[in-house]
C-alpha positions in Angstrom: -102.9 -129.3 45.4 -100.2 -130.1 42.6 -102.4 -133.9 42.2 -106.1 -134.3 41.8 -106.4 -137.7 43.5 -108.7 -140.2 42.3 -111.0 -142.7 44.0 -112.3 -145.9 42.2 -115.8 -144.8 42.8 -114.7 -141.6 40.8 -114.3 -143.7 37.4 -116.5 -144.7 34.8 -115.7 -145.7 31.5 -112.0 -143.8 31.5 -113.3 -140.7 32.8 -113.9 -139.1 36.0 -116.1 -137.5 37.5 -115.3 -134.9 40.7 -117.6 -133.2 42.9 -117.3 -131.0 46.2 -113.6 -130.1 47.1 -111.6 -131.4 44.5 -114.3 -129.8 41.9 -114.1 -126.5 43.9 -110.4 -126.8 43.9 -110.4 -127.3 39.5 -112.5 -124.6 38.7 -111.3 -121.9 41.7 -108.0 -122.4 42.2 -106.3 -124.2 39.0 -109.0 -122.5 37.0 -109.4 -125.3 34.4 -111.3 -124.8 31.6 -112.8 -127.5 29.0 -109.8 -128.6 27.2 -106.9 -128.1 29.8 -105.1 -131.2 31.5 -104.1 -131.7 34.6 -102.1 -134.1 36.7 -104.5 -136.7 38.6 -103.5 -140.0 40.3 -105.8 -143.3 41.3 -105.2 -143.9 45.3 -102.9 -146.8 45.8 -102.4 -147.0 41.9 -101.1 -144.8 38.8 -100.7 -141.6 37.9 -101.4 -140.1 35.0 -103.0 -136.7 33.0 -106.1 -136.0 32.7 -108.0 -133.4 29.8 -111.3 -131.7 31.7 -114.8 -132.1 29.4 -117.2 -130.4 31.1 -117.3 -128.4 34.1 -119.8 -126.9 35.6 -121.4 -125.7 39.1 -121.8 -129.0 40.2 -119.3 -131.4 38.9 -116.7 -131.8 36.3 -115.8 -134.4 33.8 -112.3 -135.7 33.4 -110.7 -138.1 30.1 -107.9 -140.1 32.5 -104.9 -141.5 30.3 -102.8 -143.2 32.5 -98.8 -143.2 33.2 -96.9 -146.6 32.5 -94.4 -146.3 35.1 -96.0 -146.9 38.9 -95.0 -145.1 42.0 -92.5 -146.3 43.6 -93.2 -147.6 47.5 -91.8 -146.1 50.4 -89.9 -148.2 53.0 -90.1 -145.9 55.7 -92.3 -146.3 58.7 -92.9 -143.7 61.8 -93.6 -144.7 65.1 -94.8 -142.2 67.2 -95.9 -141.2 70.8 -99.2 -139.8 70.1 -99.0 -135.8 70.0 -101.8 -133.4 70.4 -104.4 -133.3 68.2 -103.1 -130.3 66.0 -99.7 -131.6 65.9 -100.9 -134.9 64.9 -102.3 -133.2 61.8 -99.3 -131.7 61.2 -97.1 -134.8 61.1 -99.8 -136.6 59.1 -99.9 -134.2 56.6 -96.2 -133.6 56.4 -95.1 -136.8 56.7 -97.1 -138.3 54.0 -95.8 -135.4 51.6 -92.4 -136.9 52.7 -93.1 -140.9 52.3 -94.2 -142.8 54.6 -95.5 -146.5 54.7 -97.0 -146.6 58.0 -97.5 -144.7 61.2 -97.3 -146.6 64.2 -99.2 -144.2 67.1 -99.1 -145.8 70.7 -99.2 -144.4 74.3 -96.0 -143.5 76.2 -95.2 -142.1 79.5 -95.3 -138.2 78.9 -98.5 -138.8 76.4 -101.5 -137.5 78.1 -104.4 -140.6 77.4 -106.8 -138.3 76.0 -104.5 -137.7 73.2 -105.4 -141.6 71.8 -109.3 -140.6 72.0 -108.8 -137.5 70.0 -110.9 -137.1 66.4 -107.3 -137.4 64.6 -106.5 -140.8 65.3 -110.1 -141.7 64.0 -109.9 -142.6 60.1 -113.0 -140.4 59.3 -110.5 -137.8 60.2 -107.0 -138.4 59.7 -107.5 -140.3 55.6 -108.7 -137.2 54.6 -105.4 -135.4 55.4 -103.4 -137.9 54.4 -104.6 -137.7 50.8 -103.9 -133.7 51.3 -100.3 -135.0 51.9 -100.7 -137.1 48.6 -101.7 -134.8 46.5 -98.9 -132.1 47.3 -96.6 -134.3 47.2 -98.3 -136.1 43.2 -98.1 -139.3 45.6 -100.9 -141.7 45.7 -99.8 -144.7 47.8 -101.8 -144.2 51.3 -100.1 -144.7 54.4 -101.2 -147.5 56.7 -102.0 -145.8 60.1 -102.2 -148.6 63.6 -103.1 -147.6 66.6 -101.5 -149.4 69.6 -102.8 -148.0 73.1 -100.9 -149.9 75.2 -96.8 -149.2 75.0 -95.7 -152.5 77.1 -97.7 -155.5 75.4 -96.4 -153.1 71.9 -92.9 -152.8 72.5 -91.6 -156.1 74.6 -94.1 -158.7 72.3 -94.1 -157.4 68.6 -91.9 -154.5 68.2 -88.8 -156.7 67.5 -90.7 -159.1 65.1 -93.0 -156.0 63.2 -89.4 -154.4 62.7 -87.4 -157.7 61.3 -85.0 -156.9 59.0 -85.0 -153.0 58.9 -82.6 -150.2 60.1 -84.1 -150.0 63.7 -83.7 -146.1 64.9 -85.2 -144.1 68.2 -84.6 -140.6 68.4 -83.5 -139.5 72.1 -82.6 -136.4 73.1 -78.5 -136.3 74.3 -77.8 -140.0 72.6 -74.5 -140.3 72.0 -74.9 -141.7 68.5 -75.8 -139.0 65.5 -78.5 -140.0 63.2 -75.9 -138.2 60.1 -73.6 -141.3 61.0 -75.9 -143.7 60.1 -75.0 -143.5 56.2 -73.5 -147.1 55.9 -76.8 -148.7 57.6 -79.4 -146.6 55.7 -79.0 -147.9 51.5 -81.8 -146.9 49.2 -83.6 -150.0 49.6 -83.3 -150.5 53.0 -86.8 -150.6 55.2 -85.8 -147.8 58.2 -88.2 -148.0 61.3 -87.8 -144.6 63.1 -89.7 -144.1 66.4 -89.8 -140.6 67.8 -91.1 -139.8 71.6 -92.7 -136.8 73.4 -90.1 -133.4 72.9 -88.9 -134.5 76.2 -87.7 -138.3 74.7 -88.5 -141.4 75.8 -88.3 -142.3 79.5 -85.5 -144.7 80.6 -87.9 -148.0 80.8 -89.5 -147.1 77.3 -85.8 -146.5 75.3 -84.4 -149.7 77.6 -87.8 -151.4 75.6 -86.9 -150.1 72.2 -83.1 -151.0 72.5 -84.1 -154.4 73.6 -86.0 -154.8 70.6 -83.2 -153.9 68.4 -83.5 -150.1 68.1 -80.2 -147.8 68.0 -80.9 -144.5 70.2 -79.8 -141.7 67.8 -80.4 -138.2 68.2 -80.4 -134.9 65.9 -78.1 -132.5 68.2 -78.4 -130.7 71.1 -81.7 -128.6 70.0 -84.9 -130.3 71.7 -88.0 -129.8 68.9 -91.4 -129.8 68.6 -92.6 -133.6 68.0 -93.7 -132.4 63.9 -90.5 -130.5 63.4 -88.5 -133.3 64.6 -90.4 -135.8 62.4 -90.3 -133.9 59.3 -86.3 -133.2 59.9 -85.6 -137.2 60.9 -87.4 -138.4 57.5 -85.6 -135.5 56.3 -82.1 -136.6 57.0 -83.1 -140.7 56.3 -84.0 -139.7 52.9 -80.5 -137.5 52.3 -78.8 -140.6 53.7 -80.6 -142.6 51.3 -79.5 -140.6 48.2 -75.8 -140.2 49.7 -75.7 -144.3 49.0 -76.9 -144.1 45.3 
């Protein structure tokens, strides 16, 4: 945990006050003692230091003294074929470390339908490991996380219109176009919508779907991946494309 991240409900008064994990984590792992600061962020807002007051079984006290300069927002979004449960975590987790905006999670061919009824895609469940993602990564902007059972009504009525305006990608396994070519599309500022299948890709109605909304079929080479591997090495490569155009 290289952030301690903060929750309105945590604040009083410019101090904060942390109980069960995050309290656990100050005193047993960073080993903070009364007078030792540590970096903190406010979910969705600032970052900043913050000098520890009192600690104690129970809870501790923090003084917050917040940063000036805000965190800037990510512009890239993951669509995804819903994985298995554990992978799911995986890609959560990772993929908020990375920065992410928004997951878009929806049914496709190869996805069994249990998979969308699985604790993980259940806020009570996922939030909670998105904000592990946060605070490794001293991030605080959540992602936005939809769920969207149904691929047709998804792809052929909104896709194109949810997507306006970004780099439109879909990773396919044997595409003939290379995600690494894409360095004149992808600037800095640029909003890039990458959707990733199954490990198998996308069956031929579903990638006809995405290109008819406007999405180029790329892929990563001739290795097929693990759904989490191949989403933590596309936002990966997006984000080294990105700093090749500064």
């Amino acid at each position: 945990m290289n952030l301690i991240l903060l929750l309105e409900a945590d604040l009083e008064g410019g101090r904060a006050t942390l109980r069960g994990a995050r309290h656990t984590h100050l005193r047993t792992v960073l080993k903070s003692n009364v007078g030792d600061s540590v970096r903190v962020g406010l979910l969705d807002g600032p970052t900043g230091l913050a000098t520890v007051e009192a600690t104690g079984e129970a809870e501790s006290t923090l003084r917050v003294e917040w940063d000036d300069t805000p965190e800037a927002a990510s512009s890239t979004e993951l669509w995804l074929a819903v994985p298995r449960p554990k992978s799911l975590r995986r890609v959560f987790l990772e993929c908020t470390a990375l920065g992410v905006a928004r997951f878009v999670l929806f049914r496709s061919w190869r996805v069994e339908k249990s998979y969308l009824q699985a604790d993980m895609t259940q806020p009570a469940h996922y939030r909670p490991v998105l904000h592990e993602g946060l605070m490794q990564a001293r991030a605080t902007r959540e992602p936005r996380v939809d769920i969207e059972p149904l691929f047709r009504p998804f792809l052929e009525d909104r896709a194109e219109k949810e997507s306006e305006g970004a780099v439109r990608l879909v990773l396919q396994p044997g595409a003939a176009t290379c995600l690494c070519d894409q360095a004149t599309r992808i600037a800095p500022e640029a909003r890039v919508v990458v959707a990733i299948g199954p490990e198998g890709g996308f069956v031929d109605y579903e990638l006809a779907a995405f290109e008819a909304a406007g999405f180029l079929p790329v892929s990563m080479g001739e290795r097929v991946l693990r759904v989490e591997t191949a989403c933590v090495a596309a936002l990966a490569q997006i984000d080294l494309l990105r700093r090749l155009r500064k």
